[in-house]
C-alpha positions as CSV (number, residue, x, y, z in Angstrom):
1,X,-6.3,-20.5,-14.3
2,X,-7.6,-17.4,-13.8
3,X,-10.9,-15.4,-13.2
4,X,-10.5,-12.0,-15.5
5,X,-11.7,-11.5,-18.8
6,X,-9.5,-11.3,-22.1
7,X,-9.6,-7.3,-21.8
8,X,-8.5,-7.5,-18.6
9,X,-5.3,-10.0,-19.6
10,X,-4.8,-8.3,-22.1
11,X,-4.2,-5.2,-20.1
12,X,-1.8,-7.0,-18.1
13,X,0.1,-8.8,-20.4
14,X,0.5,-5.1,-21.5
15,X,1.7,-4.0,-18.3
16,X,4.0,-6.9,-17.8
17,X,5.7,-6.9,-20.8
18,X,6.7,-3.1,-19.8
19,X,9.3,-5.0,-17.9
20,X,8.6,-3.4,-14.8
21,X,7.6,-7.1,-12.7
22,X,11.2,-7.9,-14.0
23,X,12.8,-9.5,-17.4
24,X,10.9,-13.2,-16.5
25,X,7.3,-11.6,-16.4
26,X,8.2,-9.1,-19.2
27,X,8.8,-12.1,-21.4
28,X,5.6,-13.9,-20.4
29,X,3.4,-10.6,-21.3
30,X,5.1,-10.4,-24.8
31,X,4.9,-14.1,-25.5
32,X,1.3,-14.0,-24.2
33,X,0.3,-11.1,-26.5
34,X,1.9,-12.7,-29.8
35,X,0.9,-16.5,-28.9
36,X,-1.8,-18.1,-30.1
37,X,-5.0,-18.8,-28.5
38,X,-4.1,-22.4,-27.4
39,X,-0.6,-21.1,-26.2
40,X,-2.1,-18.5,-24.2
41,X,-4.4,-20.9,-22.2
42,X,-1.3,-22.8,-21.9
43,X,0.5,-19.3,-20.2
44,X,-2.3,-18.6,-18.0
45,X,-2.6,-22.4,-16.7
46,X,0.9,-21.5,-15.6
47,X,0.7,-18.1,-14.5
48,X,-3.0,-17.4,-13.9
49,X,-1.9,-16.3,-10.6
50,X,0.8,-14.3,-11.4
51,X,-2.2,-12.6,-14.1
52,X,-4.2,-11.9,-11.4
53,X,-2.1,-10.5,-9.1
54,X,-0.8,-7.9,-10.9
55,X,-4.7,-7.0,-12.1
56,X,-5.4,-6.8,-8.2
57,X,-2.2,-4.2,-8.3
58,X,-3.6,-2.5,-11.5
59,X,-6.7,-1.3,-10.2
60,X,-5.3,-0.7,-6.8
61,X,-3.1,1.8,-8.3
62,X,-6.0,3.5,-10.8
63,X,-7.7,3.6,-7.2
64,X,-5.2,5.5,-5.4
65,X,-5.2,8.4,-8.6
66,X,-8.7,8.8,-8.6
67,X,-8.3,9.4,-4.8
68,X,-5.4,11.5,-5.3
69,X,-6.8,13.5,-8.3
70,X,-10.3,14.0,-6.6
């Protein structure tokens, strides 16, 4: 399971189902965003991990552009 709120899932299932954390995790983020709300404590039992690592990468990149852009 995992520690972030439903904005922040949200935003990732977002930025996984861009495709860009490959074809498996694109398909996670769209079934997350259409499931459910049982089914989607069902995907983040499973992938909670995977949920917040690519947070951790999220706001490690927004990080980098305010640095860049400052």
């Amino acid at each position: 399971m995992t520690d972030l709120d439903s904005s922040m899932i949200f935003r990732v299932a977002q930025d996984l189902k861009t495709g860009k954390h490959g074809a498996f995790m694109a398909y996670i983020g769209e079934a997350y965003l259409v499931a459910d709300t049982h089914n989607q404590y069902k995907l983040l039992q499973a992938f909670g991990d995977v949920f917040d690592r690519i947070y951790r990468d999220i706001r490690r990149n927004e990080r980098i552009q305010e640095r860049l852009s400052a």
